[in-house]
CHARMM-style PDB file with segment names, atoms N, HN, CA, C and O in Angstrom:
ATOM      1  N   UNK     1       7.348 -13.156  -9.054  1.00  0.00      PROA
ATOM      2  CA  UNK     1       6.786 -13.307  -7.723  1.00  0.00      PROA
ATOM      3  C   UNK     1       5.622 -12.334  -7.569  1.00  0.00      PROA
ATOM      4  O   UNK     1       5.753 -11.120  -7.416  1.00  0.00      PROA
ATOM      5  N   UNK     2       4.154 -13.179  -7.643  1.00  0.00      PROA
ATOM      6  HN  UNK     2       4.047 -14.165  -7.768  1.00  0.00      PROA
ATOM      7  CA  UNK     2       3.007 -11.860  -7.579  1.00  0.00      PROA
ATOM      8  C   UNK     2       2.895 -12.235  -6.081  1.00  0.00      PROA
ATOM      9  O   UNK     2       3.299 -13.302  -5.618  1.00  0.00      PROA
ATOM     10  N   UNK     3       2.435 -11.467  -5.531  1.00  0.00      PROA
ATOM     11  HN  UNK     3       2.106 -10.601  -5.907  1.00  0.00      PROA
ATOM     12  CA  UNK     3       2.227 -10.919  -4.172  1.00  0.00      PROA
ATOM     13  C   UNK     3       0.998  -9.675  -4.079  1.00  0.00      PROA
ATOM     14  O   UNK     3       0.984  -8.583  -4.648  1.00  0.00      PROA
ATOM     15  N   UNK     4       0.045 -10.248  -3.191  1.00  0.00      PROA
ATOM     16  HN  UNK     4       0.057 -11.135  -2.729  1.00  0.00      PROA
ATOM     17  CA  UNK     4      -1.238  -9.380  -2.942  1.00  0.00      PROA
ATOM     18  C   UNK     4      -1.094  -9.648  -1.141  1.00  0.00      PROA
ATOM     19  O   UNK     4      -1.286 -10.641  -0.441  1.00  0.00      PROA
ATOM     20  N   UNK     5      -0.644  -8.174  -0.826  1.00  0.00      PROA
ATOM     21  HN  UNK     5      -0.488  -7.367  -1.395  1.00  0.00      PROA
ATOM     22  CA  UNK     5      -0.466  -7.658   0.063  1.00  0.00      PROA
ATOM     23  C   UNK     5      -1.549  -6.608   0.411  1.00  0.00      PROA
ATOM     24  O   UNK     5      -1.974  -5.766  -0.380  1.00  0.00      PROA
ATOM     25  N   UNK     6      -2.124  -6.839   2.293  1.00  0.00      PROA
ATOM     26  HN  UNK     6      -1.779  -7.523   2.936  1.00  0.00      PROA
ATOM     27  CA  UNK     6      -2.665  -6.182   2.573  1.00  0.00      PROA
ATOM     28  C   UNK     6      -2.401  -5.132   3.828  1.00  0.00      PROA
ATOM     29  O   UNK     6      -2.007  -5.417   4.959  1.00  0.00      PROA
ATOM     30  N   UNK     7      -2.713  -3.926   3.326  1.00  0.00      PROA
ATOM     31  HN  UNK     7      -3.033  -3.694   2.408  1.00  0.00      PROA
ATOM     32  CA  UNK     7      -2.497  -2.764   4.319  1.00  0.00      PROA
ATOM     33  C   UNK     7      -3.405  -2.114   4.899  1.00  0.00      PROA
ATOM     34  O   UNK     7      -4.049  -1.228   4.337  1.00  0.00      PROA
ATOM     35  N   UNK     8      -3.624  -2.596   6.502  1.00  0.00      PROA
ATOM     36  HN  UNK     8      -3.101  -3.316   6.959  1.00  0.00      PROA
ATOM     37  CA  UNK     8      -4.420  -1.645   6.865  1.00  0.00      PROA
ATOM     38  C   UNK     8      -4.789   0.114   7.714  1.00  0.00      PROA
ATOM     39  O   UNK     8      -4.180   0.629   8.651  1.00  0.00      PROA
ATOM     40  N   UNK     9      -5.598   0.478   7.187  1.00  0.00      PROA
ATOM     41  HN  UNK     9      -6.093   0.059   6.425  1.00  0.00      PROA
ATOM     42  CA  UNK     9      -5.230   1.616   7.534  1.00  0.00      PROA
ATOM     43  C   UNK     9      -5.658   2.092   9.629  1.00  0.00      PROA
ATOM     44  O   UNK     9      -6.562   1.865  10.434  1.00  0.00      PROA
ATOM     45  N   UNK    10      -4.404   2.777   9.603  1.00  0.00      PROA
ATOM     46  HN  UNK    10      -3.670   2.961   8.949  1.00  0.00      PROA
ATOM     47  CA  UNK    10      -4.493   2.960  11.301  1.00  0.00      PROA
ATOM     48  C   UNK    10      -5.112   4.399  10.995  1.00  0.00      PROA
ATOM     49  O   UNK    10      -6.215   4.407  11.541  1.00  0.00      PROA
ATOM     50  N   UNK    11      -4.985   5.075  10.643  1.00  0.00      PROA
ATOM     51  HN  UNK    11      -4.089   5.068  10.199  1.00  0.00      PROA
ATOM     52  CA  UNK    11      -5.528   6.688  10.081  1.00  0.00      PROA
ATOM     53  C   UNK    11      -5.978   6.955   9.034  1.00  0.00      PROA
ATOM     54  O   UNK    11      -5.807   6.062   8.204  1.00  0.00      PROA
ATOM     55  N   UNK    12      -6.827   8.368   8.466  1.00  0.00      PROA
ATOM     56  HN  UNK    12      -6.966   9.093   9.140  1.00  0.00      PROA
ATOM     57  CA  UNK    12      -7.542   7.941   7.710  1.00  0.00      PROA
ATOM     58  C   UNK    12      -7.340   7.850   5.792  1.00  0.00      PROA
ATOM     59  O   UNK    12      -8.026   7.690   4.783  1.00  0.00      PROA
ATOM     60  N   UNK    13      -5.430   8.155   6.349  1.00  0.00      PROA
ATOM     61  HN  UNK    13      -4.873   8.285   7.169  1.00  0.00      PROA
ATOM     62  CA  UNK    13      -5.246   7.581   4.832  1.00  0.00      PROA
ATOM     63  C   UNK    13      -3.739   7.641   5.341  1.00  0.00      PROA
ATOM     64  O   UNK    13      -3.348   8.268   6.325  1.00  0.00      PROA
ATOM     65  N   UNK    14      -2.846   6.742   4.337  1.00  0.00      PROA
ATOM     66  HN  UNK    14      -3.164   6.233   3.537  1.00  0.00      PROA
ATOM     67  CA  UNK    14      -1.789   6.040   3.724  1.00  0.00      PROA
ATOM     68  C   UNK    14      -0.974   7.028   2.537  1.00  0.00      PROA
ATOM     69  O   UNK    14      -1.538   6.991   1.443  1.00  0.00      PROA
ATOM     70  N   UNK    15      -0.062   7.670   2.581  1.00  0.00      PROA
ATOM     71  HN  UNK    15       0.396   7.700   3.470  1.00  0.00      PROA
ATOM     72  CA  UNK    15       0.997   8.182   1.491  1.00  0.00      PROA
ATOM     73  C   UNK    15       1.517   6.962   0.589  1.00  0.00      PROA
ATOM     74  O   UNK    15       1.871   5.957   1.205  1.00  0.00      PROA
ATOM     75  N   UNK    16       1.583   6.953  -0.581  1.00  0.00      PROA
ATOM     76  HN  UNK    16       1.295   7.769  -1.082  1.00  0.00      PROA
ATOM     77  CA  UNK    16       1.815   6.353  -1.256  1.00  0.00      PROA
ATOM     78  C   UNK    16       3.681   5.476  -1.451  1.00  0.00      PROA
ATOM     79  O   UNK    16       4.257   4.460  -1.840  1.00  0.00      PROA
ATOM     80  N   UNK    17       3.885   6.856  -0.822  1.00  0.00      PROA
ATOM     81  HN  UNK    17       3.417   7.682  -0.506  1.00  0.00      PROA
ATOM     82  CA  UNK    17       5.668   6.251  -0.325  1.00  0.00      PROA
ATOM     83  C   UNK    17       5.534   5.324   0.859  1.00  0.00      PROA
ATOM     84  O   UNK    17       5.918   4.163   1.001  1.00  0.00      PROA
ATOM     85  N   UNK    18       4.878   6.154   1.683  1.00  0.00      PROA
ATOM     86  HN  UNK    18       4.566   7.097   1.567  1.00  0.00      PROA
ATOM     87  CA  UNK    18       4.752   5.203   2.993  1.00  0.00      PROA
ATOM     88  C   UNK    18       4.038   3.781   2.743  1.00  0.00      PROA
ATOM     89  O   UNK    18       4.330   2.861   3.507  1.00  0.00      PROA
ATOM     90  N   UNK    19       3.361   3.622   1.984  1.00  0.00      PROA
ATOM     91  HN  UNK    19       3.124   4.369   1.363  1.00  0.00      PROA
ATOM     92  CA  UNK    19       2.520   2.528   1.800  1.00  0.00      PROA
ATOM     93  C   UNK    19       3.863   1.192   0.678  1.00  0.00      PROA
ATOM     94  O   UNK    19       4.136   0.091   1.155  1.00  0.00      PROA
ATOM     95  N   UNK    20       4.336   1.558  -0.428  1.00  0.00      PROA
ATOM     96  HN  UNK    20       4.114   2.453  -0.816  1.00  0.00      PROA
ATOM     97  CA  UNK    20       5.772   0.608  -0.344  1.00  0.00      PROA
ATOM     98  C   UNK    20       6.426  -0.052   0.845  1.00  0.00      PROA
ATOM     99  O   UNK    20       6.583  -1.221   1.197  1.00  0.00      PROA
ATOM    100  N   UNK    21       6.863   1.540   1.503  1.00  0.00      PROA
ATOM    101  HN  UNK    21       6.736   2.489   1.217  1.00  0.00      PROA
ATOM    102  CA  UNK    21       7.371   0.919   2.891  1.00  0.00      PROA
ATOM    103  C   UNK    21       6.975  -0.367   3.096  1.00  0.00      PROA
ATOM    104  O   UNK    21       7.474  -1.456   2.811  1.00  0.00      PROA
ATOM    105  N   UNK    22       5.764   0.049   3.766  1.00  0.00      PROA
ATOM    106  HN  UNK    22       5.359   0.933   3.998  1.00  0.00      PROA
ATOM    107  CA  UNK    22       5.323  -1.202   4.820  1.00  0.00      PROA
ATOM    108  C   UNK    22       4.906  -2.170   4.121  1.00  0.00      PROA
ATOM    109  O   UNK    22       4.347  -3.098   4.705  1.00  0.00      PROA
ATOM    110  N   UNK    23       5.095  -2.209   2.478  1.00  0.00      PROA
ATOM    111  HN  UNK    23       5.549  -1.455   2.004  1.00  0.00      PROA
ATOM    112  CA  UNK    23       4.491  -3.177   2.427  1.00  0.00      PROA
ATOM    113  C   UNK    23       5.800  -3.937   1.931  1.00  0.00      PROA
ATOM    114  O   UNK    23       5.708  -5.119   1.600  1.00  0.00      PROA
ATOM    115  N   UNK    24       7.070  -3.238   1.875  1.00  0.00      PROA
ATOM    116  HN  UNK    24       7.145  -2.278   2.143  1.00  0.00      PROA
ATOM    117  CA  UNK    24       8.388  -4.315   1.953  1.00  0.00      PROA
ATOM    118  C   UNK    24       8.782  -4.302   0.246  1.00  0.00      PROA
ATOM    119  O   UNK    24       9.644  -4.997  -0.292  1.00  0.00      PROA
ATOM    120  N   UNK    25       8.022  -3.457  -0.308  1.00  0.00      PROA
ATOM    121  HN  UNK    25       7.322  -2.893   0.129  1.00  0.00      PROA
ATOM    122  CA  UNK    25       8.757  -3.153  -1.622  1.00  0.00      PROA
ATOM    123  C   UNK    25       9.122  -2.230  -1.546  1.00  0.00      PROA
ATOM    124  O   UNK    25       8.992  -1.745  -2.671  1.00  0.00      PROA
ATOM    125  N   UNK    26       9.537  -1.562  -0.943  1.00  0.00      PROA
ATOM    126  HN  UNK    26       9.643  -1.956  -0.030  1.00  0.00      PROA
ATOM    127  CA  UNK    26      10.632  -0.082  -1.155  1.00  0.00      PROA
ATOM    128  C   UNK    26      11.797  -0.329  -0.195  1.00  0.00      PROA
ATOM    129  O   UNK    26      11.491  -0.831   0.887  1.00  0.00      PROA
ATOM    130  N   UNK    27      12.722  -0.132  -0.359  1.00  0.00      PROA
ATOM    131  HN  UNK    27      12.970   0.275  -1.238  1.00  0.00      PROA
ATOM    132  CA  UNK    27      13.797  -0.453   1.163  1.00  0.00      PROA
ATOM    133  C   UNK    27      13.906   0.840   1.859  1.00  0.00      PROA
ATOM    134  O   UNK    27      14.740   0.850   2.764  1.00  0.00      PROA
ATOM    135  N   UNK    28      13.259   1.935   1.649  1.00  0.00      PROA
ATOM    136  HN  UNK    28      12.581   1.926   0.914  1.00  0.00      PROA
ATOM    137  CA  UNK    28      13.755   3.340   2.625  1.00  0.00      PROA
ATOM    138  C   UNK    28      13.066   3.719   1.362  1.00  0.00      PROA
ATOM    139  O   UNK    28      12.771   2.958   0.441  1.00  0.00      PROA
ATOM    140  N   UNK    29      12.723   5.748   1.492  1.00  0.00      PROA
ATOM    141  HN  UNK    29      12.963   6.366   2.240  1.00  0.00      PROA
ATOM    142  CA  UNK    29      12.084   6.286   1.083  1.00  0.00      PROA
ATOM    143  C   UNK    29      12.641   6.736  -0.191  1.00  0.00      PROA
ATOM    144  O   UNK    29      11.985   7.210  -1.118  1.00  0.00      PROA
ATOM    145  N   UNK    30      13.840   6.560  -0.165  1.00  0.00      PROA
ATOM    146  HN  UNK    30      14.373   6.175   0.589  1.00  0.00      PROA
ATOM    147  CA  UNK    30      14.639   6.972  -1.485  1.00  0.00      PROA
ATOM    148  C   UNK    30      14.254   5.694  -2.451  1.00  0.00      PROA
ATOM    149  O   UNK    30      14.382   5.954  -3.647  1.00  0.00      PROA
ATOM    150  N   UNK    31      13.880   4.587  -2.198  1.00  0.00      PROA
ATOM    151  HN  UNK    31      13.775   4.376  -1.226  1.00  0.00      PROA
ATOM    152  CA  UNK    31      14.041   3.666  -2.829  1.00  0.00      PROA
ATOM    153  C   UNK    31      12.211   3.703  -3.384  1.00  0.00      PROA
ATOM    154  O   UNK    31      12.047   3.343  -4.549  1.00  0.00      PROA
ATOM    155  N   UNK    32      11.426   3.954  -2.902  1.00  0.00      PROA
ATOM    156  HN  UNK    32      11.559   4.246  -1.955  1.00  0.00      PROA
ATOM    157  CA  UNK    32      10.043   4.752  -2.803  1.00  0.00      PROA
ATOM    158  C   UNK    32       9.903   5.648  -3.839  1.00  0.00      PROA
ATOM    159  O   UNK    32       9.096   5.659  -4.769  1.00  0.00      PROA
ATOM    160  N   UNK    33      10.914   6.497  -3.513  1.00  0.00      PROA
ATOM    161  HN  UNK    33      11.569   6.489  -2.757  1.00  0.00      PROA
ATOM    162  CA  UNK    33      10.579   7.729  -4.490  1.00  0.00      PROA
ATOM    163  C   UNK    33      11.127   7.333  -6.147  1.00  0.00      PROA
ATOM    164  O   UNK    33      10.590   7.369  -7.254  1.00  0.00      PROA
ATOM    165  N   UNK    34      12.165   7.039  -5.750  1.00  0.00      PROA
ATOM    166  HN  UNK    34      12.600   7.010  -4.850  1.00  0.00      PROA
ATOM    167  CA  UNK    34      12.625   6.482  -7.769  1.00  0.00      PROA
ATOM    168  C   UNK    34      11.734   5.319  -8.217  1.00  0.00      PROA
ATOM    169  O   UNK    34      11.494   4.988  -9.378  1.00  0.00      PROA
ATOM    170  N   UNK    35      11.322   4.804  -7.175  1.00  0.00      PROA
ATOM    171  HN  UNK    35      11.517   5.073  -6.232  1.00  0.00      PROA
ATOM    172  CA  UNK    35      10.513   3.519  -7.895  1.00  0.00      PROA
ATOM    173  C   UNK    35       8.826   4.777  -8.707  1.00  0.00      PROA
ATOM    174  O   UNK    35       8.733   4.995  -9.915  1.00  0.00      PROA
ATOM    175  N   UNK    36       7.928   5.272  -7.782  1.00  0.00      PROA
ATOM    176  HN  UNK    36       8.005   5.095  -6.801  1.00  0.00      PROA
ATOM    177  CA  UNK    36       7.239   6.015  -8.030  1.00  0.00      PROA
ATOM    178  C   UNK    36       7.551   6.717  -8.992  1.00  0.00      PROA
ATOM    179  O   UNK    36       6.870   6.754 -10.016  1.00  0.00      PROA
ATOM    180  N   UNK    37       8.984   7.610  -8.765  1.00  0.00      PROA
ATOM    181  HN  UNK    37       9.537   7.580  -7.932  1.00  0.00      PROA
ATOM    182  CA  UNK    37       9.043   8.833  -9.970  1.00  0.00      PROA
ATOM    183  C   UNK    37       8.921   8.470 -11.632  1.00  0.00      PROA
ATOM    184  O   UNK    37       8.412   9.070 -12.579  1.00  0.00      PROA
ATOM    185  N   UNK    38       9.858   6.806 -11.460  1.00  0.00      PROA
ATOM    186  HN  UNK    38      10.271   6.318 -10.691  1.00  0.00      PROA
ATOM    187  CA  UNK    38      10.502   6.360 -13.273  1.00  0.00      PROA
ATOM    188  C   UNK    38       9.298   5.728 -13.500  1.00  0.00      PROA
ATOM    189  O   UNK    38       9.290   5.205 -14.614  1.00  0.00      PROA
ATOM    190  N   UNK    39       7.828   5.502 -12.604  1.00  0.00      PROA
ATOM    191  HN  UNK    39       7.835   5.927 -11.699  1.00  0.00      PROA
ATOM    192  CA  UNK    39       6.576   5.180 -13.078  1.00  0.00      PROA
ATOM    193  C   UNK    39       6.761   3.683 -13.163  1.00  0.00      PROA
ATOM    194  O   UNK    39       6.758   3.204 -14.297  1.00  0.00      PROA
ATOM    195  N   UNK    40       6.881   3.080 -12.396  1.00  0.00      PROA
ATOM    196  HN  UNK    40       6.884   3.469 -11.475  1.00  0.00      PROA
ATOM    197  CA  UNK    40       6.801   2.024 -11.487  1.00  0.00      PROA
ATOM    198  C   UNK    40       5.602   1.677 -11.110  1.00  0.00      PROA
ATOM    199  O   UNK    40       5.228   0.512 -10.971  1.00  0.00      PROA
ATOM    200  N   UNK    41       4.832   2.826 -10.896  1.00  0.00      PROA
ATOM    201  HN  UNK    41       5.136   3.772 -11.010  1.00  0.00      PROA
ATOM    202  CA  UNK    41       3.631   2.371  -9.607  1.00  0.00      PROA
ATOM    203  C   UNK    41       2.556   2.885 -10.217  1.00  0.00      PROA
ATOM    204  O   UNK    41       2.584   3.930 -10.867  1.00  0.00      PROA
ATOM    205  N   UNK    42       1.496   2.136 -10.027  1.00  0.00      PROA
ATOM    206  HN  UNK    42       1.473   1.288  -9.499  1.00  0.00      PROA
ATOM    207  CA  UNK    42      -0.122   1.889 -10.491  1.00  0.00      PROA
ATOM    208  C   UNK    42      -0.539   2.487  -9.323  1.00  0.00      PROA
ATOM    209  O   UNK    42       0.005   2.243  -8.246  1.00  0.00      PROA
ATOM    210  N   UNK    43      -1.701   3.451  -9.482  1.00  0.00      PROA
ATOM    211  HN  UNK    43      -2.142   3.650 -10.357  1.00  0.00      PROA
ATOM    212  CA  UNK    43      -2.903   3.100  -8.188  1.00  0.00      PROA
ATOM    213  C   UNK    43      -3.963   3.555  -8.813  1.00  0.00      PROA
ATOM    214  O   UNK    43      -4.205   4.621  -9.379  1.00  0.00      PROA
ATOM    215  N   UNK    44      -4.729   2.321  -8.578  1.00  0.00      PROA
ATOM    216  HN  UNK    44      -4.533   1.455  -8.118  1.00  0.00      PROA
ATOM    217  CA  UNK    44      -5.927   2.039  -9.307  1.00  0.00      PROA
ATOM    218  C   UNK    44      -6.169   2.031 -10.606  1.00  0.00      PROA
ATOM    219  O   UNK    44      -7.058   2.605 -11.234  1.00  0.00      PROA
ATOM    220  N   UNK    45      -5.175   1.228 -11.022  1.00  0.00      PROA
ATOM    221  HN  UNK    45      -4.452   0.762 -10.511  1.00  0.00      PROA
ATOM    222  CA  UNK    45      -4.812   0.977 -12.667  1.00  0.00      PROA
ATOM    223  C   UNK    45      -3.907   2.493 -13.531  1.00  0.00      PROA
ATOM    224  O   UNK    45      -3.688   2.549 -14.741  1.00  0.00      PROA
ATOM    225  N   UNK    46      -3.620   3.295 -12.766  1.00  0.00      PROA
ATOM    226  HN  UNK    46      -3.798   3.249 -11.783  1.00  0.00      PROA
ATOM    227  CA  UNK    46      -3.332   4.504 -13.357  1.00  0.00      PROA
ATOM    228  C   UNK    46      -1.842   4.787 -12.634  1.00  0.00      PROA
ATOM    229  O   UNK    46      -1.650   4.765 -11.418  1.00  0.00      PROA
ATOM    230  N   UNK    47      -0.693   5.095 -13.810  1.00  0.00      PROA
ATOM    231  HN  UNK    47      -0.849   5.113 -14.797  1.00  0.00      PROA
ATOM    232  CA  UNK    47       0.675   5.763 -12.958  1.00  0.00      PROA
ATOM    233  C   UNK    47       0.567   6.731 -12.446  1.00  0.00      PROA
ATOM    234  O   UNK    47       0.017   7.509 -13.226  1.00  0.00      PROA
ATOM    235  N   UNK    48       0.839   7.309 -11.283  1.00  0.00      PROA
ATOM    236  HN  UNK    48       1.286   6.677 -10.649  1.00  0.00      PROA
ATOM    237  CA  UNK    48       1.275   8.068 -10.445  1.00  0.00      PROA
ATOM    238  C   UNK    48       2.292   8.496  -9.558  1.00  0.00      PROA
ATOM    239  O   UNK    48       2.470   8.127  -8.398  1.00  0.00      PROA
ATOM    240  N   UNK    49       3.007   9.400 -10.292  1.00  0.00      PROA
ATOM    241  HN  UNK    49       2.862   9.701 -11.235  1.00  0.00      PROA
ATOM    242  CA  UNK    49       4.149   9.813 -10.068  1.00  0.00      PROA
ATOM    243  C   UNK    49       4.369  10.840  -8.607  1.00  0.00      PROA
ATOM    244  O   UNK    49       5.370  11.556  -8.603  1.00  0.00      PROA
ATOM    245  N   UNK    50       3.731  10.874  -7.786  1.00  0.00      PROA
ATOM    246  HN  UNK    50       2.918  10.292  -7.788  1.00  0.00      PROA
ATOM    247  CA  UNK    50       3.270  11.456  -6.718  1.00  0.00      PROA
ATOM    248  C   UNK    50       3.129  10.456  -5.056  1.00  0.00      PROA
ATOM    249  O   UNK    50       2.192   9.808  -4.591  1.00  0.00      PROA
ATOM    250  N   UNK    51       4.825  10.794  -4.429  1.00  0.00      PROA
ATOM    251  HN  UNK    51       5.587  11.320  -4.807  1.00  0.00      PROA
ATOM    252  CA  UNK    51       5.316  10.241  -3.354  1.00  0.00      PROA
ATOM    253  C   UNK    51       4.239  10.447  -2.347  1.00  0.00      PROA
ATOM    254  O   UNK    51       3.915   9.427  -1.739  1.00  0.00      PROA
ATOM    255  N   UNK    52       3.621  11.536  -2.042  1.00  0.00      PROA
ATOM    256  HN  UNK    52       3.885  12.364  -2.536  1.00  0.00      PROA
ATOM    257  CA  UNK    52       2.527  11.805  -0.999  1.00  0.00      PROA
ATOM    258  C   UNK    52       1.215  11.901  -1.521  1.00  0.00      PROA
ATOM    259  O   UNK    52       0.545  12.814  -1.039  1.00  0.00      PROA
ATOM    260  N   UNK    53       0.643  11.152  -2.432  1.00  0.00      PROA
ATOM    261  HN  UNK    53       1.188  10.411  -2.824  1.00  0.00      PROA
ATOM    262  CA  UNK    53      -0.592  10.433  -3.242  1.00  0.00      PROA
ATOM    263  C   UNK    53      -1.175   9.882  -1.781  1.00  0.00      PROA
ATOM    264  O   UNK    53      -0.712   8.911  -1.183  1.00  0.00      PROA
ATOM    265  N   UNK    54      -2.025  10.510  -1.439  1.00  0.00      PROA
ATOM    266  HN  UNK    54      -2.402  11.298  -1.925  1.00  0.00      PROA
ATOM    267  CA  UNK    54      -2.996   9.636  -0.473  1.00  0.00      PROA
ATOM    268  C   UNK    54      -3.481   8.325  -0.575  1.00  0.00      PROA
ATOM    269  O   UNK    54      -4.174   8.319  -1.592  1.00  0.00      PROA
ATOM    270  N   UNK    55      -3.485   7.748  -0.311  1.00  0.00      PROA
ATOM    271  HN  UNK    55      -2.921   7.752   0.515  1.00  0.00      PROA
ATOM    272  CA  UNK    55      -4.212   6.182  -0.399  1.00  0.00      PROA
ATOM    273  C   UNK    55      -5.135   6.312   1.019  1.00  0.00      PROA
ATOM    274  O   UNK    55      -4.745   6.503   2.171  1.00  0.00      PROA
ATOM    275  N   UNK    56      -6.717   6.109   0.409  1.00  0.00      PROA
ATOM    276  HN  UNK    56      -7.033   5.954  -0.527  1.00  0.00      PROA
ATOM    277  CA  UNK    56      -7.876   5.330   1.117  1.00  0.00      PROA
ATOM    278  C   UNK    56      -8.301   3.905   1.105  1.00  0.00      PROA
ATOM    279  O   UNK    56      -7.939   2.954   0.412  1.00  0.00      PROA
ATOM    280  N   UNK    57      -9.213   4.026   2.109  1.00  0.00      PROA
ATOM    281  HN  UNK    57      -9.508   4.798   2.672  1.00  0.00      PROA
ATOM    282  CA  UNK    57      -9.410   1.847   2.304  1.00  0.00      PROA
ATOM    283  C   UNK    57     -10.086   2.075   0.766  1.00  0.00      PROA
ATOM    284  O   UNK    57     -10.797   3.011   0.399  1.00  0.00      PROA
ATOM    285  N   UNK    58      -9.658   0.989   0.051  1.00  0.00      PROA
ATOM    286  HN  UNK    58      -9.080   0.229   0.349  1.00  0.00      PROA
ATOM    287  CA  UNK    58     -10.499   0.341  -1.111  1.00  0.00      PROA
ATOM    288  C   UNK    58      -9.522   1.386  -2.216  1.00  0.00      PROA
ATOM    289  O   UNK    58     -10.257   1.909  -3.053  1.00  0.00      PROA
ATOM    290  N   UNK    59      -8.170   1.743  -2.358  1.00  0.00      PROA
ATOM    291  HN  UNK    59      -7.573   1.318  -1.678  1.00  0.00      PROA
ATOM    292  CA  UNK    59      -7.355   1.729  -3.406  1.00  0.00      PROA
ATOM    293  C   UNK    59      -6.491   0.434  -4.024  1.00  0.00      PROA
ATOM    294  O   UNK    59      -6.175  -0.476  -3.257  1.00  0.00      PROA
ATOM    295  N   UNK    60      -6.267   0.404  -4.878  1.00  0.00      PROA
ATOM    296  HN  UNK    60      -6.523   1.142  -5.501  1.00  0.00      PROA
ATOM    297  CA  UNK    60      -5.201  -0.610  -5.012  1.00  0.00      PROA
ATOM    298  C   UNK    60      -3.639  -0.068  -5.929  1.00  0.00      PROA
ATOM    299  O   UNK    60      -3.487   0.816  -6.773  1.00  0.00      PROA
ATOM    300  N   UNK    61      -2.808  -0.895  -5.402  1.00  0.00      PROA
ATOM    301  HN  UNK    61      -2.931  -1.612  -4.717  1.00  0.00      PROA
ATOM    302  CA  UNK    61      -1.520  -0.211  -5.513  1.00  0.00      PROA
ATOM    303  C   UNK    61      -0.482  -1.579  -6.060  1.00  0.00      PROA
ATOM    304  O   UNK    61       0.073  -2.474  -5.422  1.00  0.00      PROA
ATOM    305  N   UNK    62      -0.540  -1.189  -7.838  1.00  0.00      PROA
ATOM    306  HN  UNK    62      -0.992  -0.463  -8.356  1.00  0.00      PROA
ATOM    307  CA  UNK    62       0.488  -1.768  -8.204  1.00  0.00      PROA
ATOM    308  C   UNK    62       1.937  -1.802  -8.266  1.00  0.00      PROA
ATOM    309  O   UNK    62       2.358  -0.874  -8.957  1.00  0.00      PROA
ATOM    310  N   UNK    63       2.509  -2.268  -7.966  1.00  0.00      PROA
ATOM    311  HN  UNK    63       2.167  -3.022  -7.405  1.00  0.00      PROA
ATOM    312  CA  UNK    63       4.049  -2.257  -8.117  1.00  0.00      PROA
ATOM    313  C   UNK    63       4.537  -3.657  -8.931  1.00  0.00      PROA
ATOM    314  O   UNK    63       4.408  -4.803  -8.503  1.00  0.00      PROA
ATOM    315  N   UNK    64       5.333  -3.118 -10.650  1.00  0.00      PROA
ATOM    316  HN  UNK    64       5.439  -2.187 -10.998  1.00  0.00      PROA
ATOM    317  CA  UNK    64       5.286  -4.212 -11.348  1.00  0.00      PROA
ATOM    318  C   UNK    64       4.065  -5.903 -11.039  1.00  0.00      PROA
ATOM    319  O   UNK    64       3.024  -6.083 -11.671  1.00  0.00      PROA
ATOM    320  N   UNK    65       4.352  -6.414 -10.468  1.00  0.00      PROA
ATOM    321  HN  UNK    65       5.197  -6.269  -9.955  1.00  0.00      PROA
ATOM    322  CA  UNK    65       3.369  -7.664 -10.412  1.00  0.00      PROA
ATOM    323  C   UNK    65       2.857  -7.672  -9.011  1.00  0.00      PROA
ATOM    324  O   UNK    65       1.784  -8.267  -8.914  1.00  0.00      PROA
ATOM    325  N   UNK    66       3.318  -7.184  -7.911  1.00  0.00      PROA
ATOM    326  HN  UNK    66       4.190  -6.701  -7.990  1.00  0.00      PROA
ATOM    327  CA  UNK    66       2.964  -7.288  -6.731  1.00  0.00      PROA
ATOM    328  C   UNK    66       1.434  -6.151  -6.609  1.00  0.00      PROA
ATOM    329  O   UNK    66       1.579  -5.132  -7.284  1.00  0.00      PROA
ATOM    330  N   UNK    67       0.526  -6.213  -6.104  1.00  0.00      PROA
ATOM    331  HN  UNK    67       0.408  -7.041  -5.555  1.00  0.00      PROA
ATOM    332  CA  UNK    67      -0.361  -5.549  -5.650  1.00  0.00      PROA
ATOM    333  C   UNK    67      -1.022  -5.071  -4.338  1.00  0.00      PROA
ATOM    334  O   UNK    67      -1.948  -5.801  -3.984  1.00  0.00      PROA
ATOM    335  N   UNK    68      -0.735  -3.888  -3.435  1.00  0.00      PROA
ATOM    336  HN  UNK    68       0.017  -3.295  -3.722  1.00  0.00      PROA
ATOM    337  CA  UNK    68      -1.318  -3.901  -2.333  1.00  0.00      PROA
ATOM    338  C   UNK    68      -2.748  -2.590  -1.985  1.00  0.00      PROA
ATOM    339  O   UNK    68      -2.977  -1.385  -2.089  1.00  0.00      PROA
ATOM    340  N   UNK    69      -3.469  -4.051  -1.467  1.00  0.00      PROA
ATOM    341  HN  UNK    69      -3.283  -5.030  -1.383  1.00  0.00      PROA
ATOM    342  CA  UNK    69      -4.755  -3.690  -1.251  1.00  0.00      PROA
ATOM    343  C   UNK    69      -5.111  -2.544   0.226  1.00  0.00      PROA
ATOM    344  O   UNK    69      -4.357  -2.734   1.181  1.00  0.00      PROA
ATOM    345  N   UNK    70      -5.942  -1.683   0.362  1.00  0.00      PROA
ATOM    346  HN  UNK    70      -6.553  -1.528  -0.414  1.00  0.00      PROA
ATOM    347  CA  UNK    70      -5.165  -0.537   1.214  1.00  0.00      PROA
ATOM    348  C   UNK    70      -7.154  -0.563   2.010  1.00  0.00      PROA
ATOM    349  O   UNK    70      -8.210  -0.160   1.521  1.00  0.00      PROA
ATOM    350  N   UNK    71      -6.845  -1.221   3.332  1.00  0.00      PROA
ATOM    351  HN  UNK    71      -5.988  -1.548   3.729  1.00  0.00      PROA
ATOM    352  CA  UNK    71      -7.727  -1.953   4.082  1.00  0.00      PROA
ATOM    353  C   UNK    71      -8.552  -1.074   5.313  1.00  0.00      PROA
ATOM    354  O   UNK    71      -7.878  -0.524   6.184  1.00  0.00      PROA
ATOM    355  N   UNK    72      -9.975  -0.982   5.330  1.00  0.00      PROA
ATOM    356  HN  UNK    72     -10.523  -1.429   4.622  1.00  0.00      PROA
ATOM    357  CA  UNK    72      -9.764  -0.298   6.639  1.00  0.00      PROA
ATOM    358  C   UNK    72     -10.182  -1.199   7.499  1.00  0.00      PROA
ATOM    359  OT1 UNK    72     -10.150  -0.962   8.706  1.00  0.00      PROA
TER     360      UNK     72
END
């Protein structure tokens, strides 16, 4: 199931845990953080193991096949 999901930003940046959240691939922050930690997660083609990783408009954020685009 690929999925290109878009997030826009209300402030002037997005945490990288918080940004799963809302985008409905993490179920709660614990579920956020192990996905991130075991290197799960792309942003901007690169793993990053870092729960409070800022995200600006024009990052992109892989999670296995799903991708969310981070909007202002």
């Amino acid at each position: 199931m690929k999925e290109k999901i878009e997030i826009r930003l209300r402030e002037e940046y997005i945490k990288l845990g918080q940004a799963l959240k809302a985008a409905n691939l993490a179920e709660d922050g614990v579920d956020a953080k192990y996905k991130i930690q075991d290197g799960l997660v792309k942003v901007n083609g690169e793993v990053d193991t870092r729960r409070g990783r800022k995200l600006y408009a024009g990052d992109v954020v892989a999670v296995e096949e799903d991708q969310i685009y981070i909007v202002r």
